[in-house]
N, C-alpha and C positions, 0 to 999 in steps of 0.2 A: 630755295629758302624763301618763304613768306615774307611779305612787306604790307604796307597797312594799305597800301594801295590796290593789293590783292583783294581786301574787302571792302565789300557795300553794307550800305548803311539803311536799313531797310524800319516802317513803324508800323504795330501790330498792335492796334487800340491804342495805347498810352505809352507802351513800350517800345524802346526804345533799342534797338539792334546791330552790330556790324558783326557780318557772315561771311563766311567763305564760301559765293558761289559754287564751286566745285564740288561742293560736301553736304551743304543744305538744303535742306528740303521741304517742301511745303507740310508732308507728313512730317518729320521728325520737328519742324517747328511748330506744330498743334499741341504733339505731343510736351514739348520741352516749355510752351508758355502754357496747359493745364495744370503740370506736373507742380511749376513754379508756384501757378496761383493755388493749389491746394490746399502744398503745403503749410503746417501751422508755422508760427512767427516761433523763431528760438534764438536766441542769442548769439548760439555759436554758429559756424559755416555748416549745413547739412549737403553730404556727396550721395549723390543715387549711379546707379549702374544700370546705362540705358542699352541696348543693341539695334542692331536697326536689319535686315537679312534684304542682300542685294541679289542678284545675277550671279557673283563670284563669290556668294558667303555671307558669313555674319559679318557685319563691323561695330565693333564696341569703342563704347563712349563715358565719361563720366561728366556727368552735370553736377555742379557746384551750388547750391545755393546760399544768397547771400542776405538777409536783412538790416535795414535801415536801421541804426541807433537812435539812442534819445541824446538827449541834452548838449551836452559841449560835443559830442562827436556829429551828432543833426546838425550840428553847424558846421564844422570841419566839412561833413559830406555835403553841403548844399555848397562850398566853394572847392571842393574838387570831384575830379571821377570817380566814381563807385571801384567798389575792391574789384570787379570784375573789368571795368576796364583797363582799370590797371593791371591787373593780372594779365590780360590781352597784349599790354602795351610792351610789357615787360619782358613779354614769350617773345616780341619781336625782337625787342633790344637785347635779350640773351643770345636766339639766335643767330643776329648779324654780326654777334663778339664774337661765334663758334661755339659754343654752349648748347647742350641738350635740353630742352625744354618743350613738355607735350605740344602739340600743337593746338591752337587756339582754331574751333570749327565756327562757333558763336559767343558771342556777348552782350550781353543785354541790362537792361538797366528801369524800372516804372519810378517815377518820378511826380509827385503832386505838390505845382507853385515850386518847384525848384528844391522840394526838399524827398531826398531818397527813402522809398518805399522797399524795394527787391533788388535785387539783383542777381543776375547768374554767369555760369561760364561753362562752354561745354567744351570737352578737349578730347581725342583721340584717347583711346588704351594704349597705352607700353605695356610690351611682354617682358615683364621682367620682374625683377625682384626687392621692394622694400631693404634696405641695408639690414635691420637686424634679421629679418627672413634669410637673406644671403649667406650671413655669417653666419645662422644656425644648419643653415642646409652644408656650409663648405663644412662643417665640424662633424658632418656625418659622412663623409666620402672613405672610401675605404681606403685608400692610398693617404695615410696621413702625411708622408713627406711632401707629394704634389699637392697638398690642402693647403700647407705650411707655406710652399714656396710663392702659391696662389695668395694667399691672404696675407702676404708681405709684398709681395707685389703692388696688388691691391692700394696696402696702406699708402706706399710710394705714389703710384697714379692720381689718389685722390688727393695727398699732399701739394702737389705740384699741382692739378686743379684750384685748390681752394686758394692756393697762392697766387694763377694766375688770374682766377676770377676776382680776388681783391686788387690783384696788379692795375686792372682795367677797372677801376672804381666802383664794381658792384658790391653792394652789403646784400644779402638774404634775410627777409623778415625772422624766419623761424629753422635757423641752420641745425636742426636736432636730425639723428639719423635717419628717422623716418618721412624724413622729406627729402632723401638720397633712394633714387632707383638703382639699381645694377641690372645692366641688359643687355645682351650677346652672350657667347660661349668662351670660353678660354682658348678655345681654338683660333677664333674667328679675333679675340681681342674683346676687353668690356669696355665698355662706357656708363658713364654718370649722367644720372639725368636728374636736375633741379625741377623740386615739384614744389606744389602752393608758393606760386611765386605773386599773389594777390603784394604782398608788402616789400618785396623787392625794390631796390633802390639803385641809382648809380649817381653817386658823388664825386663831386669836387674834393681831392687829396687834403686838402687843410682840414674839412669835415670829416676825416675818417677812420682813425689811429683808432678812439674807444669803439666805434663799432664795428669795427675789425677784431678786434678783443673779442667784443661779446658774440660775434659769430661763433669764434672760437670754444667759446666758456658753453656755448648752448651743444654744441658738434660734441663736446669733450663729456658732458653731463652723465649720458646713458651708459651705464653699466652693459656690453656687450658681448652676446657668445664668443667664448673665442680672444677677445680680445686681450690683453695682458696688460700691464704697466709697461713694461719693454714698448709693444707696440705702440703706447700713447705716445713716448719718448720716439721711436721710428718715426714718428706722422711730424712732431716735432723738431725733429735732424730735420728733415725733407720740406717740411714750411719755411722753416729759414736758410735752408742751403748751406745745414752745415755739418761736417764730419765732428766735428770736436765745439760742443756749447761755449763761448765768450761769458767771461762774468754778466754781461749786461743781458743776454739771452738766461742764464738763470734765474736771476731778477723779474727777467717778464714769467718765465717758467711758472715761479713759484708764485706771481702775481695771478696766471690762469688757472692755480692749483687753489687758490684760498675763493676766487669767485666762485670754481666748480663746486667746491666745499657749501659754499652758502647756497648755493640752485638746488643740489642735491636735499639740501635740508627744507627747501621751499618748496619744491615741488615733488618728493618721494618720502619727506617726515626722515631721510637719514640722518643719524648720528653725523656732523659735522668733525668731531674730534675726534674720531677713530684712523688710526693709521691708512693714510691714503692708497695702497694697495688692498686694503681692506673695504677700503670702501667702495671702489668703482667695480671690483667683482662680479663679472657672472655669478647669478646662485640662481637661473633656471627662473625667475618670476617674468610675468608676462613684463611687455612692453607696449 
């Protein structure tokens, strides 16, 4: 298990860097601070797919890039770390709770007068599978009752997951299913792996009841293969540890069910007021 002490802190013109000796390279950091300075400026986080070919093979990588805001956030970022170190910081602190999280190779950060310019992050590949990819791929197995028994399973595993990761005060910036890996075999056992962890947090218990919620509300949003009503309800028995819902658990129930309502209409144009099995439905559009 990585520790920050595993890395050095290394500077490349103006940039600013902690690497993981073991992994970095004088080639792949050429490559990784041209790629960076290229790039045009955009808004959102831009992911490239770099590989690198050793002695023993390919090793695949993904770089993250990050750019500098304007106005009130330019200032937020000149009194904290960049999304990328953070995302660094946070791989560590998932890890040492037991949490799957890519591995952090480098991070980097250009900075002019203390106000952020770039930023990046490059992490390892996981062989594995995006959650909606998973649940579309379990839906095509030929043995539908081993699918069945698999993706109930499944929901159980990551229930108990997201419970104990709130247990231990962490919030997830963007808990939507596509920042859920599935990776091993059925055989072997799977695991979850928490991705874009750049806004990951971990709080003090008095801070954390509504965003716990809203992890919830954003995890519950996507309409997924596969998925049913029954199964949201499954994921919901297993978050709260319980056979039989308390008045006060339906309450919250139905308090998760009207925020989903208003996310869905905000970020997919759904009809808000359509019968809630109606609405979180699979019907085959991307994701």
């Amino acid at each position: 298990m990585a520790k920050a002490a595993d890395y050095r802190t290394v500077m490349v013109g103006r940039w600013r860097l902690v690497v993981c000796p073991s992994e970095w390279t004088e080639e792949l950091q050429k490559r990784v601070v041209t790629l960076v300075d290229s790039r045009p400026r955009s808004k959102h986080p831009q992911t490239i797919e770099l590989n690198r070919t050793t002695k023993t093979g390919i090793d695949l990588y993904y770089l993250k890039v990050f750019a500098g805001g304007g106005g009130f956030t330019a200032l937020k970022d000149f009194c904290r770390a960049s999304k990328a170190f953070r995302f660094w910081r946070q791989g560590l602190a998932l890890s040492a709770a037991g949490f799957n999280s890519p591995p952090t190779i480098a991070a980097g950060e250009l900075r002019h007068f203390g106000m952020l310019q770039r930023a990046f992050v490059v992490t390892s590949k996981i062989d594995g599978q995006l959650l909606p990819a998973y649940l579309a791929h379990l839906g095509k197995a030929s043995d539908r009752r081993a699918s069945m028994k698999e993706k109930r399973a499944g929901i159980i595993l990551l229930a108990h997951l997201i419970r104990e990761f709130h247990r231990q005060g962490f919030i997830h910036g963007d808990l939507v299913a596509t920042n859920l890996l599935i990776a091993g075999s059925t055989a072997d056992g799977l695991s979850v792996w928490f991705m874009d962890n750049d806004r990951t947090m971990r709080l003090p218990k008095w801070l954390f009841r509504s965003l716990r919620n809203r992890n919830l509300i954003q995890l519950n949003r996507m309409p997924l293969p596969g998925i049913t009503l029954q199964d949201r309800m499954r994921f919901l028995h297993a978050f709260l540890g319980r056979q039989k819902l308390t008045h006060r658990d339906r309450v919250f129930a139905r308090g998760i069910e009207k925020k989903t309502r208003r996310r869905r209409k905000e970020c997919d144009g759904a009809d808000p007021t359509i019968d809630f099995r109606q609405l979180m439905r699979w019907k085959g559009t991307s994701i």
